[in-house]
MARTIRO-933177 format. One record per residue (C-alpha): residue number from 1; x, y, z. Coordinates in steps of 0.2 Angstrom, whole numbers, padded with zeros to 4 digits. Example, Ala and Ser with C-alpha at 12.3 -4.5 7.8 and 13.67 -1.06 7.14 Angstrom:
<nodes>
- 1:0062:-0022:0039
- 2:0068:-0005:0036
</nodes>
This chain:
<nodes>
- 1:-0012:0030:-0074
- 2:0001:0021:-0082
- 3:0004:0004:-0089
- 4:0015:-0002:-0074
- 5:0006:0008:-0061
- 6:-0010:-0002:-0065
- 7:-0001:-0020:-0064
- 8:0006:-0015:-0049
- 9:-0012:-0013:-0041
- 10:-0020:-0026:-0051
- 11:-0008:-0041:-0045
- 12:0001:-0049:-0032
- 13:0019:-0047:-0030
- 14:0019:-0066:-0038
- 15:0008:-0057:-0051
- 16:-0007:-0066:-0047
- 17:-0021:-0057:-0053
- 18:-0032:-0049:-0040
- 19:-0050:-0043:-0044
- 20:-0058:-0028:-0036
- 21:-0070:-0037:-0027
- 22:-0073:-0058:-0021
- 23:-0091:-0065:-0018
- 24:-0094:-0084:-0015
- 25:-0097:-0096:-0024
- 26:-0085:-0093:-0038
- 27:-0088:-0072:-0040
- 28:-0108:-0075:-0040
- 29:-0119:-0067:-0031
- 30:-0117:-0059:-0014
- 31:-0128:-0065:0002
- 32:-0143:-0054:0006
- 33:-0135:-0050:0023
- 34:-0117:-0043:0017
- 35:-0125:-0035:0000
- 36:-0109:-0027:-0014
- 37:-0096:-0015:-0007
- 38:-0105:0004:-0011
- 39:-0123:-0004:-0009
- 40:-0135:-0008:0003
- 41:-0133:-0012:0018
- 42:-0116:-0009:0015
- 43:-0110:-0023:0025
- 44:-0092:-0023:0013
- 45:-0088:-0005:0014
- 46:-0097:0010:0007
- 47:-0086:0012:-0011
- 48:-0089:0000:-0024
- 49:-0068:0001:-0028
- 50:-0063:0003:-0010
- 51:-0045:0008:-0010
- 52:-0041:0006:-0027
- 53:-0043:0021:-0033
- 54:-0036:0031:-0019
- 55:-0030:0024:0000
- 56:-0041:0033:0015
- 57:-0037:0049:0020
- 58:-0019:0050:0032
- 59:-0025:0062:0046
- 60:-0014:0063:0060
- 61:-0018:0072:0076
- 62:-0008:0087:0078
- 63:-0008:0102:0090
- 64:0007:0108:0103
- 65:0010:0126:0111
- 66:0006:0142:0100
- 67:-0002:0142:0084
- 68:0016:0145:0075
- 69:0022:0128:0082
- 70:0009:0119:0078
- 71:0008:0128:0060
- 72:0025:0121:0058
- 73:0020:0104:0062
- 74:0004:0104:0050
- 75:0018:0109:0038
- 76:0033:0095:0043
- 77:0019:0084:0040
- 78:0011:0088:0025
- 79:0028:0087:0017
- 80:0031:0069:0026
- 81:0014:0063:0013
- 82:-0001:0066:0024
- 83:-0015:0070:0017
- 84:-0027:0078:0029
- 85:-0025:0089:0043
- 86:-0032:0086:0060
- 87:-0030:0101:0074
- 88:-0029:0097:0094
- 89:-0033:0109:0103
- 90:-0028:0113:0122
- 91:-0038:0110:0136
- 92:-0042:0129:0139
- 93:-0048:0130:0121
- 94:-0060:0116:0123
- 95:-0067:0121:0138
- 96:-0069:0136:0131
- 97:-0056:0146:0143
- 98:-0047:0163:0138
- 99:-0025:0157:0141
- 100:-0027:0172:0153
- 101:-0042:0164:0163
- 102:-0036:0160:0180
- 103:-0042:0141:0176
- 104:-0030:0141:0162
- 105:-0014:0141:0171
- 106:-0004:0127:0168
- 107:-0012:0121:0155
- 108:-0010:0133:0141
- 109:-0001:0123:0126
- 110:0000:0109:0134
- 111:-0013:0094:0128
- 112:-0014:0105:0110
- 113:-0013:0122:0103
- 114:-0020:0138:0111
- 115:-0032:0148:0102
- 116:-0039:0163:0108
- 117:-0043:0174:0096
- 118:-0046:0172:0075
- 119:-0028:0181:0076
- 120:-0021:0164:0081
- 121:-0032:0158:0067
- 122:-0023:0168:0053
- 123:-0006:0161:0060
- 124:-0011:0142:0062
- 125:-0015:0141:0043
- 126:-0001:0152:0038
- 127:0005:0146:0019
- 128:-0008:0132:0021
- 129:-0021:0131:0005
- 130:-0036:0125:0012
- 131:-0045:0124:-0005
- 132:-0031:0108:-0006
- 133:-0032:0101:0009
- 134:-0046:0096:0023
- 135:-0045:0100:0042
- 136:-0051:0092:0055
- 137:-0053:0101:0072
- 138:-0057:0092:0086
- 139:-0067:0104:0096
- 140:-0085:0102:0104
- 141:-0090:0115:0119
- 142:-0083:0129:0107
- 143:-0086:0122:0092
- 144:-0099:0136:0084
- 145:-0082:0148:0089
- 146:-0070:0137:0080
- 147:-0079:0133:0066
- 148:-0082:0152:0064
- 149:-0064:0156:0064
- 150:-0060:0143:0049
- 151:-0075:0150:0038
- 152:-0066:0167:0040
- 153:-0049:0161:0038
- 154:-0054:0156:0023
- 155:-0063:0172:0018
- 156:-0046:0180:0019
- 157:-0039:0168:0009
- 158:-0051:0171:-0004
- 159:-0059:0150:-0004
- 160:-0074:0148:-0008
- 161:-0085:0141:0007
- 162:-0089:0129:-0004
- 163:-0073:0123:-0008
- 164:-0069:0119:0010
- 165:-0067:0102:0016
- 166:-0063:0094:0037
- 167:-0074:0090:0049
- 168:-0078:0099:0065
- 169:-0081:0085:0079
- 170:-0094:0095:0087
- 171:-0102:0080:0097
- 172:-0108:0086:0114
- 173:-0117:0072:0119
- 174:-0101:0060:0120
- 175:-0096:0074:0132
- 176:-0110:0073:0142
- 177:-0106:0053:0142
- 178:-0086:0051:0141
- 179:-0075:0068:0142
- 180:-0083:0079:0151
- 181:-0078:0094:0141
- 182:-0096:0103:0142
- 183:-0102:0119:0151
- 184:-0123:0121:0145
- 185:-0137:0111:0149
- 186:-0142:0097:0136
- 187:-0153:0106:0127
- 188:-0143:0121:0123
- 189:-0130:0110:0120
- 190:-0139:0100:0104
- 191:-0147:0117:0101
- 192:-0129:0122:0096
- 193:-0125:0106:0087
- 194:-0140:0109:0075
- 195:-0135:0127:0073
- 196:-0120:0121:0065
- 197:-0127:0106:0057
- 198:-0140:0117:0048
- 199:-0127:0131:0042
- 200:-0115:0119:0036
- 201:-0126:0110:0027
- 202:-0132:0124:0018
- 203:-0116:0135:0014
- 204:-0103:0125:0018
- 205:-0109:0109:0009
- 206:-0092:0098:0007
- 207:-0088:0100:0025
- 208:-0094:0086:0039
- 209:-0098:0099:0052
- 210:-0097:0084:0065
- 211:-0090:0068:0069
- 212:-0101:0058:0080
- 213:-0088:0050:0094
- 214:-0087:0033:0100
- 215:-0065:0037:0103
- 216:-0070:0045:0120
- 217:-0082:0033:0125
- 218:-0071:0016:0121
- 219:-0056:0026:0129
- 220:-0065:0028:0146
- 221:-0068:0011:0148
- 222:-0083:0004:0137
- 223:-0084:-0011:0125
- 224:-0084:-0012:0107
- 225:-0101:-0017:0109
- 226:-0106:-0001:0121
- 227:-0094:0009:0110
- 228:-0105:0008:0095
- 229:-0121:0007:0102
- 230:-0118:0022:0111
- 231:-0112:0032:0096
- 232:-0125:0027:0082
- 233:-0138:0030:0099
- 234:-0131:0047:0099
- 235:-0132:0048:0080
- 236:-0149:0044:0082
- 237:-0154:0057:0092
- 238:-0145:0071:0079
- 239:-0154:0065:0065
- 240:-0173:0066:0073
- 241:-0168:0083:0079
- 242:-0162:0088:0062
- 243:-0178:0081:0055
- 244:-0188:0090:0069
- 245:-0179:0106:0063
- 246:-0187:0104:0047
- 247:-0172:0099:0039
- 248:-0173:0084:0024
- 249:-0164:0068:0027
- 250:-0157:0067:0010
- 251:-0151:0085:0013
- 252:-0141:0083:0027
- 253:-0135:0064:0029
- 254:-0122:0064:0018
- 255:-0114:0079:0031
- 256:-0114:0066:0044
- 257:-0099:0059:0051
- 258:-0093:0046:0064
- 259:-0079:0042:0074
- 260:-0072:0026:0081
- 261:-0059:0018:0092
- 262:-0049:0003:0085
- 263:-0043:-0008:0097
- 264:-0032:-0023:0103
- 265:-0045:-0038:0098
- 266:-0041:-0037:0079
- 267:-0056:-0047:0072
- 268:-0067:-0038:0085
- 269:-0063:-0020:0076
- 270:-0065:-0024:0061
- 271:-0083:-0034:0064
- 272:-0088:-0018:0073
- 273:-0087:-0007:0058
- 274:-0095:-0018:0046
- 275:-0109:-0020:0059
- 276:-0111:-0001:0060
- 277:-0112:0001:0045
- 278:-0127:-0011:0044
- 279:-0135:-0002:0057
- 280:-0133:0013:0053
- 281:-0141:0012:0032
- 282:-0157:0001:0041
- 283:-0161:0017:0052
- 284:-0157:0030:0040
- 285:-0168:0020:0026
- 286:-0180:0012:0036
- 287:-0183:0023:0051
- 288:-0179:0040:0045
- 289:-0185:0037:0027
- 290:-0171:0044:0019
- 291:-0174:0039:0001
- 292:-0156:0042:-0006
- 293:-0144:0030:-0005
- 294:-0128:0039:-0002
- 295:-0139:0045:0014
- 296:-0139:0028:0022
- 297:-0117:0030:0022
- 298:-0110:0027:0039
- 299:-0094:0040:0035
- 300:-0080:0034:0046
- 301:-0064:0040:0054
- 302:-0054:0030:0064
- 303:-0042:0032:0078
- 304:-0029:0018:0086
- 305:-0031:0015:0104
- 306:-0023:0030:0115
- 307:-0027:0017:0131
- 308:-0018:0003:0123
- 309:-0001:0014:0124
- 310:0010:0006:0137
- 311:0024:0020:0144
- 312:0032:0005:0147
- 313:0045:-0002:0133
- 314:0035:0012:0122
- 315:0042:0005:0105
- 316:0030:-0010:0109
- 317:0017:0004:0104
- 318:0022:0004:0086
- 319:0016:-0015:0084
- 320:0001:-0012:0092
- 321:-0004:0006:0083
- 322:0000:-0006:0066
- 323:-0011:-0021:0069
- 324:-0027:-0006:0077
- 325:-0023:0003:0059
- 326:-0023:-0014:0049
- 327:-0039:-0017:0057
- 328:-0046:0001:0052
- 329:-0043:-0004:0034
- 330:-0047:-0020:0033
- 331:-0065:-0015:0043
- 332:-0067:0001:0027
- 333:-0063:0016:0036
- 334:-0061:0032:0027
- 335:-0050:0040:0037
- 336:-0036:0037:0050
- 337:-0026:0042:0063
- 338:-0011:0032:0069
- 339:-0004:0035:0086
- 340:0014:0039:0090
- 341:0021:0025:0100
- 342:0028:0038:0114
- 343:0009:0045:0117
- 344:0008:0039:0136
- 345:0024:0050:0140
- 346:0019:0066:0131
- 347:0015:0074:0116
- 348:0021:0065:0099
- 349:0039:0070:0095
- 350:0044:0074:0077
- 351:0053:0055:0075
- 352:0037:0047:0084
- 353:0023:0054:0073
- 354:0033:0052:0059
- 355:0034:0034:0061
- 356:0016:0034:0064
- 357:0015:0041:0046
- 358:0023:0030:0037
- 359:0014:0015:0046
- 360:-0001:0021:0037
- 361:0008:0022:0021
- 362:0016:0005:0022
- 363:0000:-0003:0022
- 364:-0007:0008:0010
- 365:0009:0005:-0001
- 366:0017:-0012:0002
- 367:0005:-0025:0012
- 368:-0009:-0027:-0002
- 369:-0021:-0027:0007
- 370:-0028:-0012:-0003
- 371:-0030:-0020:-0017
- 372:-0047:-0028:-0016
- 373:-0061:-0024:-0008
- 374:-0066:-0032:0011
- 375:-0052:-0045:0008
- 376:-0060:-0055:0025
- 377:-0079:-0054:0019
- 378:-0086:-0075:0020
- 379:-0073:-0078:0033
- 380:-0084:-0087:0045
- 381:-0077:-0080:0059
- 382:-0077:-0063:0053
- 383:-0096:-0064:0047
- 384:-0102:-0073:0062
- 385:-0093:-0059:0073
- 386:-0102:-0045:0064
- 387:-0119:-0054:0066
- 388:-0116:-0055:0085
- 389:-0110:-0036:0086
- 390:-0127:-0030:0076
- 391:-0137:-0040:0085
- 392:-0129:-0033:0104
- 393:-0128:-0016:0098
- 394:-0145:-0015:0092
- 395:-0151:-0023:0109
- 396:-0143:-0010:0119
- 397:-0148:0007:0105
- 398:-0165:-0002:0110
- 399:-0163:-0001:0129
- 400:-0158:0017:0128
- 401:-0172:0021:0115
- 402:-0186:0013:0128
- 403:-0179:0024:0140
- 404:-0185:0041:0128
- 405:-0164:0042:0119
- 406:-0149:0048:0124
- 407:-0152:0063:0136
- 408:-0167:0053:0148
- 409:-0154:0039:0147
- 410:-0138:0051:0155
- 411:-0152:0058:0166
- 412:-0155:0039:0173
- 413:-0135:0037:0175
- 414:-0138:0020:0163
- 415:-0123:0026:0150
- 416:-0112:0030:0164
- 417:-0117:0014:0175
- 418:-0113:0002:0159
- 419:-0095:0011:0155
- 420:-0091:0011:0171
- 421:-0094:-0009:0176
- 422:-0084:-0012:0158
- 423:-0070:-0001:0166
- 424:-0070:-0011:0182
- 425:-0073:-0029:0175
- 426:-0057:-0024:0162
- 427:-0045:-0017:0175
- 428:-0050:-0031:0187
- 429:-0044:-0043:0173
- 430:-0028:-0035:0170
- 431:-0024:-0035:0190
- 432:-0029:-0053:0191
- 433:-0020:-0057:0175
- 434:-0032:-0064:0166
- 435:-0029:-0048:0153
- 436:-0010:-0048:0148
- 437:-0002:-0031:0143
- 438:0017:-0036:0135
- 439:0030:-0024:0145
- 440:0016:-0022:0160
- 441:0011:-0037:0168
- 442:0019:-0048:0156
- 443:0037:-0049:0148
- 444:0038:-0033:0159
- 445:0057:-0030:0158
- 446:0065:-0013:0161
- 447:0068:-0001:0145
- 448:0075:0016:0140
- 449:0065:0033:0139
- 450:0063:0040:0122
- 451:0066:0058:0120
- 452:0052:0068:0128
- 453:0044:0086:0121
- 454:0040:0096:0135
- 455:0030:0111:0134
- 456:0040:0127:0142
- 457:0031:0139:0154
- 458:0037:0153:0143
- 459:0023:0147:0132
- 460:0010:0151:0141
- 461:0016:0169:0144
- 462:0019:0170:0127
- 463:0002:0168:0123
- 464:-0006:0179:0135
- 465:0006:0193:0129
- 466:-0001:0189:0110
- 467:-0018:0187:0119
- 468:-0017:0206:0128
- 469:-0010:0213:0111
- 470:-0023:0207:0100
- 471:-0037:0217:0113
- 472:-0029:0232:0112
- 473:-0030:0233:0095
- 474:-0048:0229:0093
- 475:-0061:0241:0093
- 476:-0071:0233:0111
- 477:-0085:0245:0108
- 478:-0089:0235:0091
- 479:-0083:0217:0099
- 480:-0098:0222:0115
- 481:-0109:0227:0099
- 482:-0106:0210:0093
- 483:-0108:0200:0110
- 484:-0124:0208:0115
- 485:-0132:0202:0094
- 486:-0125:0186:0100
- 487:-0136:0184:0115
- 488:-0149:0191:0106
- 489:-0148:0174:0095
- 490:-0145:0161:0110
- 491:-0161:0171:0116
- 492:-0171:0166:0100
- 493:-0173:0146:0095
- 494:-0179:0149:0079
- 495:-0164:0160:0075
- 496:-0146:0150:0069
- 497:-0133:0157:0082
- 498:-0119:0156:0067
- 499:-0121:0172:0057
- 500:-0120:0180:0075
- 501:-0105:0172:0080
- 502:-0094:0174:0065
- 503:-0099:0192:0067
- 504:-0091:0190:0083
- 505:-0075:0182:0079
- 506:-0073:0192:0064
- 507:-0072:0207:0076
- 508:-0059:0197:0087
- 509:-0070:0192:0101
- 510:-0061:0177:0110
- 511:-0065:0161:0113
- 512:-0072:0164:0131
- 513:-0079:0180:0127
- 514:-0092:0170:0115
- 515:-0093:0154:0127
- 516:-0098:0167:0142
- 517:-0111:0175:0130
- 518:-0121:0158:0126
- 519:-0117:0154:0145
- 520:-0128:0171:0151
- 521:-0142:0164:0142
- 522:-0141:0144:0142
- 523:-0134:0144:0160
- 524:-0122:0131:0168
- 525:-0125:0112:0168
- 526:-0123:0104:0185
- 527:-0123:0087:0189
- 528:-0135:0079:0200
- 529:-0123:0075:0216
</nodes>
């Protein structure tokens, strides 16, 4: 690092000097309750440098049509300075749907990128070095599947598993709670999740092999209180089944990722990750026993509010997306997302997610805020708000725990009930007006519609045709070979699914092939009426 480099991130633009790190009084000691950034209880972030040495990872959510568009996407904005990929992936895909499954139709392309096969695989990292960069795939039902076809994309490339770095979301439980995106029964569900858990952890040890969600849960209507009881809750439940599985805490925690929504109350958001952070290193340490402290790391990525965008005056979003990622940073987030300001009218366009980019970047680059670490620790606001949040979360993780964890709780309709109310209570405030939205119910003057990406028809066909080609040139005596191991394995608990289903995807099984292979032995989830 140069000589002007490092006075450039040691001082103000006044050249004030600006030390890594602020404790009071006067630089002493830090109170018992907010510890030193990178140390128990890791009220001040989980690096002892924060973003001094390098800014969070720039991950922005990318995923439209066939695999070649959205390959030319990851591309456009790799080149634009991002520094992660993260895929969407359509609805047919995540529900674990073939594009030529009668349930597809319409929907093919449309919310993300179709992915059928490991074909569509080898084109949507095409001239993409994933020993250089990390992938996020958000996927959860298929997830097994998905994960599967990176591993092998990566065979062909010749990387090293272990040279591999992403996170697969993976989270089924915030499905069951949330989204809705889920086709087994509980158990077989979590059984999977540990499946992928276990097999990361052992041969793919860089890689988070999930994201434990509170996005989809704050999106459907919850508090920021609910939102992180309900993911460290869930969290919870992984870990004790891990550690059921025999599995050593100080072996897999560091593998563990979560995943939050930042919102519109700006102190809020940041108290809530400082909070989760707390409770997260008290149950890892003191409840699990996990003796490492790089173990007791609350791992986050963050997310600006898809609900706040307004498709009214949408440029209003770009203020909002930069106060939510402001927030993200200045709570110690790892990673982040920053939505594009024409969100709630359809898929980011180049300009839009372009300007989402760089509203990372300008923080990162020209606000300062980088420069030291938690620059709003000791405010007492901020401190007496992430008290108050640790103390309501850890009441409600309680409430669920009492009722014997996550799954008795969903059985009882108690997560549902709770996000539901919040829902109501914050909808009721915006028709009442006591919530003011500018552009909606407030300053709500007409505007002009941005340009729009619409997702042709012809895609859809398109993909089908790809899908039909790739069958016929696979060998379906092998690939019903394949199928029948796999069920063989979803038949066995003590047997890990993975080596099974990258046999299967490595043969070109689809997606739906494998989901309807664990769905002949696990069954169909039905909700009570």
């Amino acid at each position: 690092m140069g000589f002007m480099e490092e006075r450039s991130i040691a001082e103000t633009l006044s050249g004030l000097k600006v030390d890594t790190v602020y404790r009071s009084p006067a630089n002493g000691a830090a109170p018992a309750t907010l510890g030193d950034p990178g140390h128990f209880p890791f009220t001040r972030g989980i690096s002892a440098s924060g973003y001094r040495s390098r800014p969070w990872t720039m991950r922005q959510f990318s995923g439209h049509g066939t695999a070649k568009e959205t390959n030319e996407r990851l591309k456009y904005l790799l080149s634009h300075g991002e520094t992660g990929l993260s895929v969407a992936f359509d609805l047919p895909t995540l529900m674990g749907l073939d594009s030529d499954h009668p349930s597809s139709l319409g929907e093919v392309g449309k919310e993300g990128v179709a992915v059928d096969t490991l074909a569509d695989f080898e084109i949507l990292f095409k001239g993409i070095d994933l020993a250089r960069v990390s992938t996020s795939m958000t996927i959860n039902l298929p997830a097994v599947t998905l994960f599967s076809m990176y591993l092998k994309i990566a065979e062909q490339k010749g990387v090293l598993w272990a040279r591999l770095r992403g996170t697969c979301q993976t989270d089924i439980l915030k499905e069951f709670i949330a989204q809705n995106e889920y086709l087994y029964p509980p158990r077989h569900s979590i059984r999977l999740v540990i499946d992928l858990i276990a097999f990361a952890v052992k041969h793919v040890p860089r890689y988070f092999p999930i994201s434990i969600s509170g996005y989809h849960i704050r999106e459907a209507g919850a508090t920021a209180v609910e939102e992180l009881a309900m993911t460290l809750a869930n969290g919870r439940e992984y870990v004790r089944r891990l550690v059921n599985r025999g599995l050593n805490p100080d072996d897999f925690a560091r593998n563990l990722s979560f995943f939050f929504d930042i919102h519109n109350y700006f102190f809020e958001e940041i108290a809530k990750l400082r909070a989760g952070r707390r409770l997260w290193a008290r149950f890892m340490r003191d409840e699990v026993g996990a003796k490492k402290e790089i173990s007791w790391i609350l791992a986050t990525h963050c997310q600006t509010a898809g609900v706040s965008l307004t498709a009214q005056q949408p440029l209003n979003n770009i203020a909002r997306t930069a106060y939510q990622a402001l927030a993200a940073v200045l709570g110690g987030t790892q990673s982040l997302h920053t939505n594009s300001y024409d969100e709630a009218l359809c898929l980011p366009t180049e300009d839009a997610v372009r300007v989402a980019l760089r509203t990372q970047q300008i923080i990162a680059y020209e606000s300062g805020v980088a420069q030291t670490v938690d620059p709003l620790g000791g405010s007492y606001y901020l401190e007496n708000l992430t008290d108050r949040m640790e103390a309501e979360a850890d009441q409600m993780i309680r409430e669920i725990e009492n009722m014997g964890g996550v799954v008795a709780a969903l059985e009882k309709g108690y997560l549902h009930r709770r996000i539901a109310e919040s829902s109501y209570r914050q909808e009721q405030d915006l028709i009442e007006g006591r919530r003011r939205i500018v552009g909606v119910n407030a300053h709500n003057t007409g505007f002009k519609e941005p340009k729009i990406l619409k997702i042709p028809m012809t895609v859809e066909r398109a993909q089908q045709k790809f899908l039909d080609k790739v069958k016929k040139h696979r060998s379906s005596v092998q690939v019903d070979e394949a199928l029948k191991r796999l069920r063989e394995a979803a038949s066995n608990p003590q047997e890990n699914v993975l080596p099974s289903v990258l046999g299967a995807v490595g043969l070109y099984a689809t997606v739906g092939e494998i989901t309807q292979a664990f769905a002949d032995v696990f069954g169909i989830h039905r909700t009570q009426a």
